[in-house]
N, C-alpha and C positions, 0 to 999 in steps of 0.2 A: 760440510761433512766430507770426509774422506773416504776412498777407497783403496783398498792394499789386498792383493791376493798375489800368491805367486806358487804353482802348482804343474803336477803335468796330466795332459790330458790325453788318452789311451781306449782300449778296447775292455772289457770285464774278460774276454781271452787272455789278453798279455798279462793284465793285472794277476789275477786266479794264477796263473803261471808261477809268478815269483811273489806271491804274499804270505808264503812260508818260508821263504827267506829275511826276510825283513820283521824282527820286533811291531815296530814303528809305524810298518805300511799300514795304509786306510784307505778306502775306495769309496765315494760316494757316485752313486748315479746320478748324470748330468743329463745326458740327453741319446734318445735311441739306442745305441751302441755304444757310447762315450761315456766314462766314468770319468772322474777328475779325480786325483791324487793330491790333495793341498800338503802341500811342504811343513810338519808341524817344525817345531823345536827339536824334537825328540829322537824322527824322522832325520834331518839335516846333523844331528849330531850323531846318529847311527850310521847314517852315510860320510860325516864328515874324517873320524875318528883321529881327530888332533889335527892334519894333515891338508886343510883346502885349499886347492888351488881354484882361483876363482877366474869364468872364463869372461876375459873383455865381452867387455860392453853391454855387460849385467848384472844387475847387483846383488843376486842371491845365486845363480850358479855357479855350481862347484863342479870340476871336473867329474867327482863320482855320482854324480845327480846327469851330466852329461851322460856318459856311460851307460846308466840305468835305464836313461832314454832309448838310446843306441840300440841295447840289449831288447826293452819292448816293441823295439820299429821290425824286428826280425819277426814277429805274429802278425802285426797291422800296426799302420800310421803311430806316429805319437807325437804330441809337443810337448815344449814346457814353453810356459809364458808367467811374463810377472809385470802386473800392473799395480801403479800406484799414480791416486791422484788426491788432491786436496784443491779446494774450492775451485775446482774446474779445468784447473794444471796439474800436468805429472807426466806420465811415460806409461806406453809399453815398450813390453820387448817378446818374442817370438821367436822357435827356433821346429821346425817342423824334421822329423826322420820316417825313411822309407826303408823297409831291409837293411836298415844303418847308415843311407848315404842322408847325408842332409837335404834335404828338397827345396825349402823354403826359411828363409829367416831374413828378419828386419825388428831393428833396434831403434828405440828413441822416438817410434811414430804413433799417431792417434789412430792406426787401422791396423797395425801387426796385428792383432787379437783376432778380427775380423778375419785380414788374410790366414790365419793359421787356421781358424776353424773353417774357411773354405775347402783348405788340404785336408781337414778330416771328414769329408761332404758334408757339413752342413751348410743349408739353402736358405739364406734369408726369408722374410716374407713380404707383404708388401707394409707392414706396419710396423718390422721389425727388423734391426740386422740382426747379425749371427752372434753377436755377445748377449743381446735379446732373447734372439729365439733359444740359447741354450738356458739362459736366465740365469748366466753368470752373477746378475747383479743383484741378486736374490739378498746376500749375505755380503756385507760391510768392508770384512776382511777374514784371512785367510784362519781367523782364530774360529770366526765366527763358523764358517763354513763346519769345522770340525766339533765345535759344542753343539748345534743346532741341523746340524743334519744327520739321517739313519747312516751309522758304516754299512758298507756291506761285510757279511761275513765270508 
């Protein structure tokens, strides 16, 4: 069985901020403070509009998906990360922003997700890491995320 999400992860401040700007945008509650923003179709073509420039060494962002990021680290922290794995192999990728500067990011390894969500303070447990403790892996993929969970409004 596989796994595929690829979304960004932020505050319900930054989000609320700019979710009248975006058709598209959807906020689910992840954990404490942390909404997640899963990247639909719909979303990524509202962002992309003909035009993507897509940023090495990931496979779904687009420079205006960077950007958006950029723009919510100006409230509080943000990432975007995109993991995909199928029967045991795959990838993340991770890219953390503060005020705009990038803080953190690492590609290609089986702990970016983990470090990313340390930069958003989440704290492990002692049964869980931090892709656990938010319960990322609730939902299969990033489709799934968006049928089966409440948006926020």
């Amino acid at each position: 069985m596989g796994y595929y999400f690829n979304g960004i992860l932020t505050s319900m401040e930054a989000w609320t901020t700019y979710k009248a700007k975006y058709e598209h945008l959807c906020a689910i509650e992840l954990y404490q403070h942390i909404v997640a923003i899963p990247i639909s179709d719909d979303f990524y073509d509202e962002l992309n509009n003909e035009q993507a420039v897509k940023v090495q060494n990931y496979d779904y962002l687009i420079e205006s998906i960077k950007q958006l990021c950029s723009d919510f680290s100006m409230i509080s922290r943000t990432a975007y990360i995109e993991v995909e794995y199928f029967g045991g192999v795959g990838t993340q990728n991770a890219i953390v922003w503060d005020a705009t500067h990038i803080i953190f990011e690492d590609t290609s390894s089986e702990h970016a997700v983990n470090k990313a969500l340390q930069q958003l303070g989440v704290v492990r447990t002692d049964d869980h890491d931090e892709f656990d403790t938010v319960k990322l892996g609730r939902h299969r993929s990033t489709e799934r995320w968006l049928k089966e969970e409440k948006h926020l409004q």
